[in-house]
C-alpha positions as CSV (number, residue, x, y, z in Angstrom):
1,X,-15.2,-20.6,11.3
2,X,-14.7,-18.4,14.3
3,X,-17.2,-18.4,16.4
4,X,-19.0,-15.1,17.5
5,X,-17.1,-14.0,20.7
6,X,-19.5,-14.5,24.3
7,X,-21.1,-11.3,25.5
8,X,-20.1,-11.9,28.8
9,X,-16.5,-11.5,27.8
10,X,-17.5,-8.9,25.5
11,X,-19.5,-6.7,28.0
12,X,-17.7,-8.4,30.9
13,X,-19.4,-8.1,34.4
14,X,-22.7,-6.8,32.7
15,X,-24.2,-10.7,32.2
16,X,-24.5,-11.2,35.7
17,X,-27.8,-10.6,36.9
18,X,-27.7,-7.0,38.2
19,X,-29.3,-3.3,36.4
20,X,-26.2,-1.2,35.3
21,X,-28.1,1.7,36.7
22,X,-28.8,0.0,40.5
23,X,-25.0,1.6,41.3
24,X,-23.0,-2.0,41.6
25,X,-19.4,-0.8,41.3
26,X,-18.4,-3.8,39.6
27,X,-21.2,-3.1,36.8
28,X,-19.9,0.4,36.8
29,X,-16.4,-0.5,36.0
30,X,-17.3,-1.4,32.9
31,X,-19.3,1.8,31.6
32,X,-16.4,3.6,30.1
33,X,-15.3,0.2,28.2
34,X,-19.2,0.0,26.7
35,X,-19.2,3.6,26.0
36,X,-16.4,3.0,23.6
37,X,-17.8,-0.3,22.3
38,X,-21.5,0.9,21.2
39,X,-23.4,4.0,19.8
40,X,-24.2,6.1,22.6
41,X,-28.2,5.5,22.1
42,X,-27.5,2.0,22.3
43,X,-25.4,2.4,25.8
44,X,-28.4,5.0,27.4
45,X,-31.0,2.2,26.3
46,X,-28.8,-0.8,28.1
47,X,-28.2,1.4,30.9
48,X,-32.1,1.8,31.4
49,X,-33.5,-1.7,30.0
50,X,-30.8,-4.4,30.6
51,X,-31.3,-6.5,34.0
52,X,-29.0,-9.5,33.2
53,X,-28.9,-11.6,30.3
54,X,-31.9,-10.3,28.1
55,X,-33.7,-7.1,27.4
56,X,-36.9,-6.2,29.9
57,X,-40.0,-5.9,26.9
58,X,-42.0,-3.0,28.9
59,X,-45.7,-2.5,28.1
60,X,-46.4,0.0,25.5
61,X,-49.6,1.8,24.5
62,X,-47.8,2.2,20.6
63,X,-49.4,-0.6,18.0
64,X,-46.7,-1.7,15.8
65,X,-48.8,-0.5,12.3
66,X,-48.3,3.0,14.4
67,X,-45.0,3.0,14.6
68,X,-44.0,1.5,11.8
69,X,-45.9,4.5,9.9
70,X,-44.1,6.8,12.2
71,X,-40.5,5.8,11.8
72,X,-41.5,5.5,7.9
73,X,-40.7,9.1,7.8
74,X,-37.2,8.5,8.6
75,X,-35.0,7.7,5.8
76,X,-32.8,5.4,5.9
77,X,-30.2,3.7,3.7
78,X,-30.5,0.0,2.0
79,X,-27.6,-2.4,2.5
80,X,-27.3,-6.1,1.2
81,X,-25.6,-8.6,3.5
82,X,-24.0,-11.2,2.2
83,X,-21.8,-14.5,3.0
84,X,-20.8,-18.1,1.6
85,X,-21.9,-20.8,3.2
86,X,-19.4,-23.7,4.0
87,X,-20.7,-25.9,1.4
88,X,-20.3,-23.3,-1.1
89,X,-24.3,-21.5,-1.2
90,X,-24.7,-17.9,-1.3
91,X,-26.9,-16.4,1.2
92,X,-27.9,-12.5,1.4
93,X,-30.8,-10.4,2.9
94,X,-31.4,-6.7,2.8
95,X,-31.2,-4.3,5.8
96,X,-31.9,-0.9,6.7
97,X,-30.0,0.1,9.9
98,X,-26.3,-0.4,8.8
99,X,-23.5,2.2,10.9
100,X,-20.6,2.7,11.7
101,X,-20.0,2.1,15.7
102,X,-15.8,1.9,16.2
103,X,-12.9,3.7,14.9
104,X,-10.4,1.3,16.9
105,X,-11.4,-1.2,16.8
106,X,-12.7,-0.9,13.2
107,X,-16.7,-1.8,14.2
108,X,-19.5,-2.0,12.0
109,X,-23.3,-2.5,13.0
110,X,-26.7,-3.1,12.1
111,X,-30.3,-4.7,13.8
112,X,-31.9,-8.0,12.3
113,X,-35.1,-9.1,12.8
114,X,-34.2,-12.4,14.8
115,X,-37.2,-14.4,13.7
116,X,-35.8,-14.1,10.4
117,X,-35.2,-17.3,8.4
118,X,-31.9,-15.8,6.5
119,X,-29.9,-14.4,9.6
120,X,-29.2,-17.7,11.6
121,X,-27.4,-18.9,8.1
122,X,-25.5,-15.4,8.1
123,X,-24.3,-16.2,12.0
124,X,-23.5,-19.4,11.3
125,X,-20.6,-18.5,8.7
126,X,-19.0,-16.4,11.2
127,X,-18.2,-13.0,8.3
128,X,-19.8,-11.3,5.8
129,X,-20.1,-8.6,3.4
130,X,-22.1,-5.7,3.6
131,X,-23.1,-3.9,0.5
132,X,-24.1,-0.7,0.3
133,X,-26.8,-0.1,-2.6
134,X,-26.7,2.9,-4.7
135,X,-29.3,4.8,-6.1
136,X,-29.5,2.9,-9.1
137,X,-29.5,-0.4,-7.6
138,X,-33.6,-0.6,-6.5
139,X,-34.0,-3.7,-8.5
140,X,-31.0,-4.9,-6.8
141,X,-32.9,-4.4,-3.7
142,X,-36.2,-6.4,-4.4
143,X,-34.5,-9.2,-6.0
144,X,-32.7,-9.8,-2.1
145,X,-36.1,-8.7,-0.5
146,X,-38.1,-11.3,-2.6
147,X,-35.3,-13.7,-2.6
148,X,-35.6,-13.8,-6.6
149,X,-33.8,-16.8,-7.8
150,X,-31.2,-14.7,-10.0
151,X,-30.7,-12.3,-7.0
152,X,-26.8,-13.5,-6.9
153,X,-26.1,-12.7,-10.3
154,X,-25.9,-8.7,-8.8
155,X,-23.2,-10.4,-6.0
156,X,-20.5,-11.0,-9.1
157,X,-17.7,-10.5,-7.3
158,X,-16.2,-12.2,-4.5
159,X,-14.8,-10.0,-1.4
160,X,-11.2,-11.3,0.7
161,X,-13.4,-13.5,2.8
162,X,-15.3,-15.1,0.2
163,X,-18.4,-13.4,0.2
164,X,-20.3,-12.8,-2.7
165,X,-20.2,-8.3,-3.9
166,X,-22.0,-6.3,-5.7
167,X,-19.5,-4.8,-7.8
168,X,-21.3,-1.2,-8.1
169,X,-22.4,-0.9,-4.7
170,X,-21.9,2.7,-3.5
171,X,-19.7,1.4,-0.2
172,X,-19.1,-2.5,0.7
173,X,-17.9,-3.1,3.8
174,X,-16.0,-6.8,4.5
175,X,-16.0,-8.4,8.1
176,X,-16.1,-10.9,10.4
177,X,-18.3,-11.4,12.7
178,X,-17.5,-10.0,16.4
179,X,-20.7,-10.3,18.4
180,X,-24.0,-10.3,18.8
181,X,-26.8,-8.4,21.4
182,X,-30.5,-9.3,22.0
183,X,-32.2,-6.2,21.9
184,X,-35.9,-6.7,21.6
185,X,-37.0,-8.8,18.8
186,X,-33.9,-7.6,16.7
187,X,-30.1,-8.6,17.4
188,X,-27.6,-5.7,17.2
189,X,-24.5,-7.5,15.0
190,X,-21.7,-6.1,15.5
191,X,-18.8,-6.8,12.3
192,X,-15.2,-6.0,12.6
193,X,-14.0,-4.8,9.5
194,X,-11.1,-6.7,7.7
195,X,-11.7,-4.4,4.6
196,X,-13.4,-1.6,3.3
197,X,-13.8,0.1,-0.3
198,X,-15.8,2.2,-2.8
199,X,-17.6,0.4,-5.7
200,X,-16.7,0.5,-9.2
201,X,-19.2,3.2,-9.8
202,X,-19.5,5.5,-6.4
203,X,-22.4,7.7,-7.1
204,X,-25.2,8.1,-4.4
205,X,-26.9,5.7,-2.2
206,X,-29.9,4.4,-2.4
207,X,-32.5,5.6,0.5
208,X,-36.1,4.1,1.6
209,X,-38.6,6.3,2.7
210,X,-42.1,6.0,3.3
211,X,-42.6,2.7,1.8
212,X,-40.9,3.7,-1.6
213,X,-37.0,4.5,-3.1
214,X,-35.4,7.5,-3.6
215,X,-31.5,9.2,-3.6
216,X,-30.2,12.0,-1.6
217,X,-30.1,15.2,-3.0
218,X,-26.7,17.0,-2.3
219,X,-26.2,20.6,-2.9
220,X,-22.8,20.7,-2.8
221,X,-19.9,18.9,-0.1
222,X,-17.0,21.0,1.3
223,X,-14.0,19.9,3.1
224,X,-12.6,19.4,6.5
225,X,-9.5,20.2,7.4
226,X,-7.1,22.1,9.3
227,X,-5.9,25.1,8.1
228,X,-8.2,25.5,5.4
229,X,-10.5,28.2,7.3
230,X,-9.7,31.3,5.6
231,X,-10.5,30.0,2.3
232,X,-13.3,27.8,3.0
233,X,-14.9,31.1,4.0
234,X,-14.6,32.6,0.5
235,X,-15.5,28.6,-1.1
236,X,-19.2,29.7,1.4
237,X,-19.6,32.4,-0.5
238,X,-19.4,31.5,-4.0
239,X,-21.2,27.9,-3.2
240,X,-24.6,29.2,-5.0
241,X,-22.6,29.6,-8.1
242,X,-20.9,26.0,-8.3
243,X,-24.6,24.6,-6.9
244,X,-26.1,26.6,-10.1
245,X,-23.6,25.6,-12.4
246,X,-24.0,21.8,-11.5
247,X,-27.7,22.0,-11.8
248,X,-27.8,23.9,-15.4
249,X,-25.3,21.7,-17.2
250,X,-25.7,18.5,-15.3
251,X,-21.8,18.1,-14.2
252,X,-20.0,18.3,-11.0
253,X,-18.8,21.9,-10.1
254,X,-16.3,22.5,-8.1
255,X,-14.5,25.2,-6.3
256,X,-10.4,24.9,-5.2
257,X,-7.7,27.2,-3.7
258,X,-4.1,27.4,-3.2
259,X,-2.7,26.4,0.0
260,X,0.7,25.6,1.0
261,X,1.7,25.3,-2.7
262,X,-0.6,22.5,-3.6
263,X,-4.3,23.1,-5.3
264,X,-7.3,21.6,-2.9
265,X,-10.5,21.2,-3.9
266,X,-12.4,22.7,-1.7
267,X,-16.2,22.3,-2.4
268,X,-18.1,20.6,-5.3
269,X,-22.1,20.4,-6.5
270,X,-23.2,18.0,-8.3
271,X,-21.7,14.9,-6.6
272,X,-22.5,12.0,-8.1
273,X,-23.9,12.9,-11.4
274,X,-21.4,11.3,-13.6
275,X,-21.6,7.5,-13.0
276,X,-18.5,6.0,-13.1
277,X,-16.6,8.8,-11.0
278,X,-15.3,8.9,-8.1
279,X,-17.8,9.3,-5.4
280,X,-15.6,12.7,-4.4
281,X,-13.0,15.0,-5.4
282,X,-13.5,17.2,-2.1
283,X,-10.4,17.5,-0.1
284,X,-8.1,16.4,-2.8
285,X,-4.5,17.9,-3.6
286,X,-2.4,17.8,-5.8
287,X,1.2,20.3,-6.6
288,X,0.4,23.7,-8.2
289,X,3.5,23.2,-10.4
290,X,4.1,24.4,-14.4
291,X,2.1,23.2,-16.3
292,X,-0.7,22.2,-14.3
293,X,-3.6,24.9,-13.2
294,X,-2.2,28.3,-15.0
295,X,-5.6,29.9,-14.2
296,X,-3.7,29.9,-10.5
297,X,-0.9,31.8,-11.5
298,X,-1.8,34.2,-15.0
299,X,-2.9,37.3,-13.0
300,X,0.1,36.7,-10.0
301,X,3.7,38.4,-9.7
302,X,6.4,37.8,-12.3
303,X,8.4,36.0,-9.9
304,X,5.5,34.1,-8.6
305,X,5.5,32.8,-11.7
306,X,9.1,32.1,-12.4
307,X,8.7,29.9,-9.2
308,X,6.2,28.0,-10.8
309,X,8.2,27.3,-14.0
310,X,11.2,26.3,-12.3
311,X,9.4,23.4,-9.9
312,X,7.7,22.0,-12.8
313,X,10.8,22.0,-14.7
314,X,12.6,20.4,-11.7
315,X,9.9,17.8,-10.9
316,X,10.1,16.8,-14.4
317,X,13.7,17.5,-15.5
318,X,12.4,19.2,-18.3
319,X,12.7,23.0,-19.3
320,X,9.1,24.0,-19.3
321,X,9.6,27.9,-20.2
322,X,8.2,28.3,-23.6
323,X,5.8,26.3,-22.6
324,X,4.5,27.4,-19.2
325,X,4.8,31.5,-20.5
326,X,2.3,30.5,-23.6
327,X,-0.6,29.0,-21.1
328,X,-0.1,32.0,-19.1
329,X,-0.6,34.1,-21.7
330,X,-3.7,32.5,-23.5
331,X,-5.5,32.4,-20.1
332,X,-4.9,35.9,-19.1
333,X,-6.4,36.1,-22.8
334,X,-9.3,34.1,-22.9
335,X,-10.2,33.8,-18.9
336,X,-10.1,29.9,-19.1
337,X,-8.6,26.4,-19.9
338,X,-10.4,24.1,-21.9
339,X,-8.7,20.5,-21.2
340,X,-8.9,18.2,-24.1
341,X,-7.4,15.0,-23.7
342,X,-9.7,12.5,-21.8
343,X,-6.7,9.8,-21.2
344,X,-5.0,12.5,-19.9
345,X,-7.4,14.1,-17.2
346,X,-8.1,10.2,-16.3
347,X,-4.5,9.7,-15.8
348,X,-4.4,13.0,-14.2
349,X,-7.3,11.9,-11.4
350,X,-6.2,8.6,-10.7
351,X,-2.7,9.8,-9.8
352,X,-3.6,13.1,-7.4
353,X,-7.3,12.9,-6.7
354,X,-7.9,9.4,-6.4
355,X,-4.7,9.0,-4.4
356,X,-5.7,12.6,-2.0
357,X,-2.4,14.2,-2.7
358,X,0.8,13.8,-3.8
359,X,2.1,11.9,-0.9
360,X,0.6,8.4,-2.6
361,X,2.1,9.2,-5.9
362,X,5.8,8.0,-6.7
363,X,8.1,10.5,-8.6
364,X,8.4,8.7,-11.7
365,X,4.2,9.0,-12.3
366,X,4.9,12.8,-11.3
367,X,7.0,13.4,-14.1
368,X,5.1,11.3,-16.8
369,X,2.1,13.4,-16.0
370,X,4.0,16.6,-16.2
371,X,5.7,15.9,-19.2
372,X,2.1,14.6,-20.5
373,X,0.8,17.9,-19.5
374,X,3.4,20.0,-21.4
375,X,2.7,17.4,-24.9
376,X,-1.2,18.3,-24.4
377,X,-0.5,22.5,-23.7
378,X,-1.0,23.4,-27.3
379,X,-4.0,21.9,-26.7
380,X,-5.2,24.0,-23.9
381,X,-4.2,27.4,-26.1
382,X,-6.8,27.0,-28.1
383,X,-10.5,28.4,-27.6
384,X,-13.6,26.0,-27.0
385,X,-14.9,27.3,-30.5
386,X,-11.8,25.4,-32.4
387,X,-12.5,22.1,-30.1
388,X,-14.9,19.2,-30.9
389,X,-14.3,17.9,-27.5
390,X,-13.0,18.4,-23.8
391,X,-12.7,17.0,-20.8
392,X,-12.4,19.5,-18.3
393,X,-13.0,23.6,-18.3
394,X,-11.4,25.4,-15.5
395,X,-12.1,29.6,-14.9
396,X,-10.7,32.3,-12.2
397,X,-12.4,33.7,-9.6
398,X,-10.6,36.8,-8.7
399,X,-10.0,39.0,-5.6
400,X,-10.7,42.9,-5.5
401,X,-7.0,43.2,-6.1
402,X,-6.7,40.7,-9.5
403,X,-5.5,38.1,-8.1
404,X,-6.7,34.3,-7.8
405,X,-8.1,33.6,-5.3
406,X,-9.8,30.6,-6.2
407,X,-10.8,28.3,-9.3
408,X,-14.0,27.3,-10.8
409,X,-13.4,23.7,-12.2
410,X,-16.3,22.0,-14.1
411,X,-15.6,17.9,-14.3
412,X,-17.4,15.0,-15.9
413,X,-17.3,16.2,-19.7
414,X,-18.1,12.9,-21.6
415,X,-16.1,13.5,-24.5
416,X,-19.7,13.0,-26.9
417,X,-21.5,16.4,-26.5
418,X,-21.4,18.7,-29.6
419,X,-19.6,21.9,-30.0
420,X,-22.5,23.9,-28.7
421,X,-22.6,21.8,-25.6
422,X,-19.2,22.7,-25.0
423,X,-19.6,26.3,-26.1
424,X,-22.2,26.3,-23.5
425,X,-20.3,24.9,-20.7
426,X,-17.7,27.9,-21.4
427,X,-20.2,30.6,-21.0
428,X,-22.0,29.3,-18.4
429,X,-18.7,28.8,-16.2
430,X,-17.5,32.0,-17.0
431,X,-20.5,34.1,-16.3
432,X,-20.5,31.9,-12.4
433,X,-17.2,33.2,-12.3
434,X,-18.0,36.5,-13.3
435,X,-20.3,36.7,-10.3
436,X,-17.9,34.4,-8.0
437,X,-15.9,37.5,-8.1
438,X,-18.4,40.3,-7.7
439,X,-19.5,38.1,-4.7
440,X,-16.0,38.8,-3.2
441,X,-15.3,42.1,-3.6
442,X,-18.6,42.4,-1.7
443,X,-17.5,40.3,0.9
């Protein structure tokens, strides 16, 4: 076991018995290197409280049932540390102050009551886990708060250093243990991160407030990135529609443009409704190439859409002509794209949206899905009235001129609603994209 590292080579010169803020230059030297090292709330109060080795207490009017109801009315989220003892015992406790401190180095944080009986076991093995709960996981949460005997059996999995997991956790996060700080009658544990990942399920997390459990409620999410400006200001205006759609039919929603020749998905509602997703599809890409997204391409130039026959039939070494000119005409017919195939649209997530692009995706998956895509596009001719089931439903939302602007995709079809279900999804997404595109020629 690696023992936590000292704070005076941590924090260097600030263990020596001196008040960062009496102006020593040798305290001051180190200011920048704390800055980096904590939250910036955390520096302000060191710079303010510390005077060597400990924390000053300082009188206080407040009586701890008073602030306790107070800070009630924060919400916070519900995390479930965990680590394996040397002689093989499991030993967890629940927090509520988990964050993210460090980029470089990769830091994690959160406070623990020091009088506690579980944490000097957690400090003693040197790494742990932490496990984010989701908003399903409440039980999860009491059995580690009441230290049920079963609690473990929701740590099933085992992370790289041993710890036990919760395999549906919304975020776990798996470290060793870099160092500690006495602040009040908490310590501030600081956990370098050795890895990192999304539980089986995503979904939301799970939130405490005011003595009870809850989730967040999420309109919708949008991405961030550079050069996406000019069409993230048209995703703002039709964000009511996707948030709408989301809430009447219980799916995610989302909204993507073309940019660059690649499809991003540029906003989505209803995050987290489907469990078993991923937690996100916002700021995903993947290549608008034949025969993926015709709803991109249907209303666009002739030779805008020759290009976009020819590098599907390149990246797959397949000629996709007879094809590719069908889906563009049944769309421009019917005004959407009904995808059927479930295996398919998994296959198709985990290769571009899990992944964030194409970059992560080697050529030979490239062309499977492609040529995949073309076996299913009879599939995708055909109206929602002549399907028992879909997967996916995807719609235009069109510019003053015609054109495409951007797509309406709706995501998280199960595969067991009835026919009126998915008759329903159809003309609920096109009437949002009806007035997606009144919305722009407005704008």
């Amino acid at each position: 076991m690696r023992a936590p590292r000292p704070l005076a080579s941590l924090w260097g010169s600030i263990n020596r018995r001196h008040s960062l803020a009496a102006g020593d230059q040798g305290a001051n030297q180190d200011v920048p290197r704390l800055k980096a090292l904590a939250p910036r709330r955390v520096f302000d109060f060191m710079q303010s409280h510390y005077t060597g080795e400990v924390f000053v207490s300082r009188p206080t009017a407040i009586s701890p049932s008073e602030y306790r109801r107070a800070l009630g009315h924060y919400p916070t989220g519900v995390a479930v540390v965990t680590a394996q003892e040397e002689g093989g015992e499991p030993v967890g406790m629940v927090i509520g102050s988990f964050t993210s401190v460090s980029l470089d180095p990769p830091l994690v944080g959160f406070l623990v009551d020091r009088g506690g009986s579980t944490w000097p076991r957690l400090r003693e093995v040197g790494k742990f886990c932490v496990n984010v709960l989701g908003d399903h996981h409440e039980d999860v949460c009491r059995a580690f708060a009441s230290k049920a005997p079963d609690r473990f059996s929701h740590a099933s999995a085992t992370s790289e250093t041993g710890s036990p997991r919760v395999p549906d956790a919304a975020l776990w996060v798996d470290c060793d243990l870099d160092s500690v700080l006495p602040v009040g009658d908490h310590d501030f544990v600081l956990g370098r991160v050795k890895d990192l990942g999304i539980g089986d399920e995503g979904g939301l997390p799970l939130l405490f407030l005011r003595g009870g459990y809850g989730a967040p409620r999420i309109a919708s999410l949008e991405a961030e990135a550079p050069g996406l400006s000019p069409v993230l200001r048209l995703a703002d205006l039709v964000r009511p529609e996707i948030e709408a759609v989301a809430r009447d039919l219980g799916l995610e929603c989302a909204v993507s443009a073309v940019v660059a020749g690649e499809v991003v998905i540029l906003a989505a509602a209803g995050v987290g409704t489907v469990r078993g997703a991923a937690a996100t599809h916002v700021g995903s890409t993947y290549p608008l190439v034949a025969p993926l997204s015709p709803w991109f391409v249907a209303w666009a130039s002739e030779a805008e859409q020759r290009r976009w026959i020819a590098e599907g039939s390149r990246l797959a070494g397949v000629d996709f002509e007879a094809v590719a000119w069908a889906q563009l005409e049944a769309t421009r017919r019917r005004g959407y794209v009904a995808i059927k195939h479930r295996p398919f649209a998994s296959r198709f997530q985990q290769l571009f949206l899990d992944r964030r692009g194409i970059e992560g995706s080697a050529g030979e998956e490239i062309t499977t899905i492609l040529l995949e895509a073309a076996a299913n596009a009879s599939d995708s001719l055909r109206d929602v009235d002549d399907l028992s089931v879909a997967a996916t439903m995807h719609a235009p939302i069109r510019d003053q001129s015609g054109r495409t602007v951007l797509g309406m995709d709706l995501i998280g079809i199960k595969g067991d609603e009835d026919s009126t279900f998915l008759r329903r999804c159809r003309d609920t997404l096109l009437h949002a994209t009806g007035r997606a595109t009144q919305l722009l020629s407005l704008a």
